[in-house]
C-alpha positions as CSV (number, residue, x, y, z in Angstrom):
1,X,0.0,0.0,0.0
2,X,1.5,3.2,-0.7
3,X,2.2,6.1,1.6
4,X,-0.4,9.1,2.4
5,X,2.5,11.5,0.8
6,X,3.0,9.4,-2.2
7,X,-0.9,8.5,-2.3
8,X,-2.0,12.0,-2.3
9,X,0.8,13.2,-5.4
10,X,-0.7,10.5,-6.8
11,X,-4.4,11.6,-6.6
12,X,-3.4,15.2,-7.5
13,X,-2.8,14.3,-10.7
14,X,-5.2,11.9,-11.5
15,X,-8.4,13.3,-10.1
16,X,-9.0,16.1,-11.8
17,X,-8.5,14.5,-15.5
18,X,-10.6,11.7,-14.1
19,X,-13.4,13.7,-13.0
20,X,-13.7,15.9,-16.6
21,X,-13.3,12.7,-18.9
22,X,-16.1,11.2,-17.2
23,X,-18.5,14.7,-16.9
24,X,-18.1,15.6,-20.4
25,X,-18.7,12.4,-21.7
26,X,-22.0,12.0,-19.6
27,X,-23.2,15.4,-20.1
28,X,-22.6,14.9,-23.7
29,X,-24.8,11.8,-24.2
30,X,-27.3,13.8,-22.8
31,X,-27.3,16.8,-24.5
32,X,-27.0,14.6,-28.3
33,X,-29.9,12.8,-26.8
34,X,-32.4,16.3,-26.0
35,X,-31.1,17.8,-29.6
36,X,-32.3,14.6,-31.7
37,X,-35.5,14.5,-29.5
38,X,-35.4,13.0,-26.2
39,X,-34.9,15.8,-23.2
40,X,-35.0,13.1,-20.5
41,X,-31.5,13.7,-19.3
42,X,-32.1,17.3,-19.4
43,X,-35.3,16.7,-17.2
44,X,-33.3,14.6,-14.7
45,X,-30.1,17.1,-14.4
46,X,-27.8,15.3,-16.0
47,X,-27.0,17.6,-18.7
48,X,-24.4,19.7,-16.8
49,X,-21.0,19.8,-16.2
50,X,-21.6,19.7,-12.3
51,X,-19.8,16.0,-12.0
52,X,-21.7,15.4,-8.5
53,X,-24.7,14.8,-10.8
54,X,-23.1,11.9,-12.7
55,X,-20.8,10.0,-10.2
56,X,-21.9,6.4,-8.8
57,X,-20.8,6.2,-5.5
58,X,-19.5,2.5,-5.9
59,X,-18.1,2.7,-9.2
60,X,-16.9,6.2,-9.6
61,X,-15.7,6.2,-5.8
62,X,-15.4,3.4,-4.0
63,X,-13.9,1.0,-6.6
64,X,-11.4,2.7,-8.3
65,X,-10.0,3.9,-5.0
66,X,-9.7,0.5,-3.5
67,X,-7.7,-0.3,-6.6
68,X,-5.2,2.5,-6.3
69,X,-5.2,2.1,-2.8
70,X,-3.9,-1.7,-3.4
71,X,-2.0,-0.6,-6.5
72,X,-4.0,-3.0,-8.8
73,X,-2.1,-2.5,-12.6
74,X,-5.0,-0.9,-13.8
75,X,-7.8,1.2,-12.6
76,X,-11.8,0.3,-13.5
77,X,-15.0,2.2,-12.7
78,X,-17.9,4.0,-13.8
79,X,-20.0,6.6,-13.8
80,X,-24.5,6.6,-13.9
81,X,-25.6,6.2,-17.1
82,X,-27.4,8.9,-18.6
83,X,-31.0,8.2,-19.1
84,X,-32.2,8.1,-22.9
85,X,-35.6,7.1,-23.9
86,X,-34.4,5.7,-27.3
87,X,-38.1,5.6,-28.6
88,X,-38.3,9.3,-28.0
89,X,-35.7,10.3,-30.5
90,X,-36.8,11.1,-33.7
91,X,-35.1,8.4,-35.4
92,X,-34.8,6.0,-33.0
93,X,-32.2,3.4,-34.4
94,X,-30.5,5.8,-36.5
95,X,-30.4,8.4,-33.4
96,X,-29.0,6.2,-30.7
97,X,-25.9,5.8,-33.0
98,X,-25.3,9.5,-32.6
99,X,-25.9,9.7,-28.7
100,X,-23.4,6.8,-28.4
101,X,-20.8,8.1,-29.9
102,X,-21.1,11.8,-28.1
103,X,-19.3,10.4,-25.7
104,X,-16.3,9.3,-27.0
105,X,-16.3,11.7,-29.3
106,X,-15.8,14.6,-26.8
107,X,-13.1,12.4,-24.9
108,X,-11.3,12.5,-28.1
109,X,-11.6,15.9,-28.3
110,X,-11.0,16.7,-25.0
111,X,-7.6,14.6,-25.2
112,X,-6.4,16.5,-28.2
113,X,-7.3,19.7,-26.4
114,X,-5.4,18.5,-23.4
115,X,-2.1,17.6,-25.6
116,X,-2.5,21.0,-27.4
117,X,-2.5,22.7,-23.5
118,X,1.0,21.0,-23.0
119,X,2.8,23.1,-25.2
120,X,1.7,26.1,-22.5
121,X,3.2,24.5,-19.6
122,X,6.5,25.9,-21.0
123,X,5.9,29.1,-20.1
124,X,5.0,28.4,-16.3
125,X,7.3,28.2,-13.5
126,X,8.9,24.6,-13.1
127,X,7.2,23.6,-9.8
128,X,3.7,24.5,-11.3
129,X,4.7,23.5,-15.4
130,X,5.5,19.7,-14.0
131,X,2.2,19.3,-11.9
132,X,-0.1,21.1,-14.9
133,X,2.1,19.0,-17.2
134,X,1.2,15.8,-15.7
135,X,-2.4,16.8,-15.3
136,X,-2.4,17.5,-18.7
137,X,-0.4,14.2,-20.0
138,X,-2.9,12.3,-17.6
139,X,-6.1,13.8,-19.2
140,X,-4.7,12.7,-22.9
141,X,-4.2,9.3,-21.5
142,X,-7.5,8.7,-19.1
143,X,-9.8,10.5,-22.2
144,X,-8.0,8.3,-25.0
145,X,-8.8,5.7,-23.2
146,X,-12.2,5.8,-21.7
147,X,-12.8,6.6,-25.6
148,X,-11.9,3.3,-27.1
149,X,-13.2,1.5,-23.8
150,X,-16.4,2.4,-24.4
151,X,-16.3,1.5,-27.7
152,X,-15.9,-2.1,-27.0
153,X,-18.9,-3.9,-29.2
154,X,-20.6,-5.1,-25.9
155,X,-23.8,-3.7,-24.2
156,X,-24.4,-1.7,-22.3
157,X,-20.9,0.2,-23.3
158,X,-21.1,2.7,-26.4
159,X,-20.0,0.6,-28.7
160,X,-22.8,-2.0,-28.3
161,X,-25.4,1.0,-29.0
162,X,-23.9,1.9,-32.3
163,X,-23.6,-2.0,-33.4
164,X,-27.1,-2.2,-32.5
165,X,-27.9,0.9,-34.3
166,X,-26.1,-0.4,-37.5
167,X,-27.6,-4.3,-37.5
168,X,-30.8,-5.4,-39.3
169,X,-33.7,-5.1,-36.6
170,X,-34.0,-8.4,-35.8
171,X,-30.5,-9.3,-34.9
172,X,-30.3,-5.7,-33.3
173,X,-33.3,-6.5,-31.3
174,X,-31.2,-9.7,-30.3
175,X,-28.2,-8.6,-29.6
176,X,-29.4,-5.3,-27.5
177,X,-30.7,-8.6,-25.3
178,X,-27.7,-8.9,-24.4
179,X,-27.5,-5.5,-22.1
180,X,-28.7,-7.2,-19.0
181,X,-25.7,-9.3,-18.9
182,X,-23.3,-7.0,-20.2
183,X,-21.5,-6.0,-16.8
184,X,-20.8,-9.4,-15.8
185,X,-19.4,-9.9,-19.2
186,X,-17.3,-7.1,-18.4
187,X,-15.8,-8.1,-15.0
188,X,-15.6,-11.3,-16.6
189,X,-13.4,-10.2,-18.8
190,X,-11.1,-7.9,-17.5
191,X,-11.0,-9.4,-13.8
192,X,-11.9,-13.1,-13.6
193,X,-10.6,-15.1,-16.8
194,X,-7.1,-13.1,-16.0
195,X,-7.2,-14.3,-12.7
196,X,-8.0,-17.6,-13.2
197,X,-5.2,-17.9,-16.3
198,X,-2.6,-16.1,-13.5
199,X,-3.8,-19.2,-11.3
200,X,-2.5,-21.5,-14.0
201,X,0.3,-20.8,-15.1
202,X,-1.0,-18.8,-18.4
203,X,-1.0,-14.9,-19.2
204,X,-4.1,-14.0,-20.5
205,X,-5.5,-10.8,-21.0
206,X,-8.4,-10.1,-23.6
207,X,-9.1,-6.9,-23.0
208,X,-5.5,-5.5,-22.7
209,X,-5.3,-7.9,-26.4
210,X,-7.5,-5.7,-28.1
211,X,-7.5,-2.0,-26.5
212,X,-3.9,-1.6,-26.2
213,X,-3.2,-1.4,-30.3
214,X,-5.9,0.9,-30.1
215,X,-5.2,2.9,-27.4
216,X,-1.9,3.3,-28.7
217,X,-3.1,4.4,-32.2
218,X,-5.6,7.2,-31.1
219,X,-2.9,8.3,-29.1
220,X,-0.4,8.9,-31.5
221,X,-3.0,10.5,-33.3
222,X,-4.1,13.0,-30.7
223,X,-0.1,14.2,-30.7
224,X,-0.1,14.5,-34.4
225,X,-3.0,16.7,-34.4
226,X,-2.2,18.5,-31.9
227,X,1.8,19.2,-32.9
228,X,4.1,16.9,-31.1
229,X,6.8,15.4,-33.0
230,X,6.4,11.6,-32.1
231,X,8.7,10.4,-34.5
């Protein structure tokens, strides 16, 4: 376990790009959602960027702490969904591809955005320019990849929306069953089947398999865009 000092450097840095990824990208489902139709996350407050409104208590709180706490290699949580009443948008299975992507969209956005900041921190005085600068390196990271997270092709993540948007109805109608079991799927996933491979003998590691490559691509793209030299 690490020590309060060490802890709360650690927090400092992470926090704050933790807390914006996950507001923007809530509030932006939400306000996609009221502009193709459906103002039900408007009506229930959660388009705003007040990030009270969207945080779980367990999963934005609780469990990621624990895990930093007990230095797990990686840290998984998440915020309330935003409500949508799909069959309120004006094009239902056309619309929910939009609202889906709003959120990974602005993460993408606010990740170049954050890279483009870094070339400010010059200017600042060294104590401040290496704290900002690591709040702003952090915030590229966390937003890249809550982006391609949530675009995992699994319900009730973003991803699963748009596939459903894009199938036929009746496979879409047959695949969104999938929803109810798509957390356990999750923590399958990334927590047990790793354990149980680690418990073996074997390293196995789906999800790290298939987001890493991607992860790593959208970031070099965000420092392209944005003017760092990553050759």
């Amino acid at each position: 376990m690490p020590d309060l000092l060490e802890l709360g450097r650690t927090l400092s840095v992470w926090v704050l790009p933790v807390i914006i990824a996950i507001t923007f990208h809530e509030a932006a489902h939400g306000w996609v959602a009221e502009k193709l139709g459906d103002d039900t996350a408007r009506r229930m407050g959660r388009v705003t960027f007040n990030p009270i409104a969207h945080v779980d208590p367990f999963g934005t709180l609780i469990l990621p702490g624990l895990l930093l706490v007990f230095g797990a290699p990686f840290i998984f949580g998440w915020a309330k969904p935003v409500p949508v009443a799909f069959h309120r948008l004006r094009h239902p299975k056309r619309d929910m591809i939009w609202v889906a992507l709003a959120g990974p969209g602005i993460n993408m956005l606010l990740a170049v955005a954050a890279a483009l900041l870094m070339h400010l921190t010059v200017g600042l005085p060294p104590p401040y320019a290496e704290w900002v600068g690591e709040n702003l390196a952090n915030a590229v990271i966390v937003n890249v990849v809550l982006a391609a997270f949530n675009m995992l092709p699994i319900p009730p993540l973003d991803g699963g929306r748009v596939l459903t948007g894009i199938l036929p109805l009746p496979l879409a109608i047959r695949f969104a069953r999938i929803e109810r079991y798509g957390l356990l799927l999750l923590i399958l996933v990334i927590f047990v089947l790793p354990m149980i491979a680690r418990e073996l003998g074997y390293y196995v590691n789906p999800l790290a398999w298939v987001l890493m490559p991607v992860v790593g691509t959208l970031y070099d793209i965000v420092l392209a865009v944005s003017g760092w030299n990553i050759g």
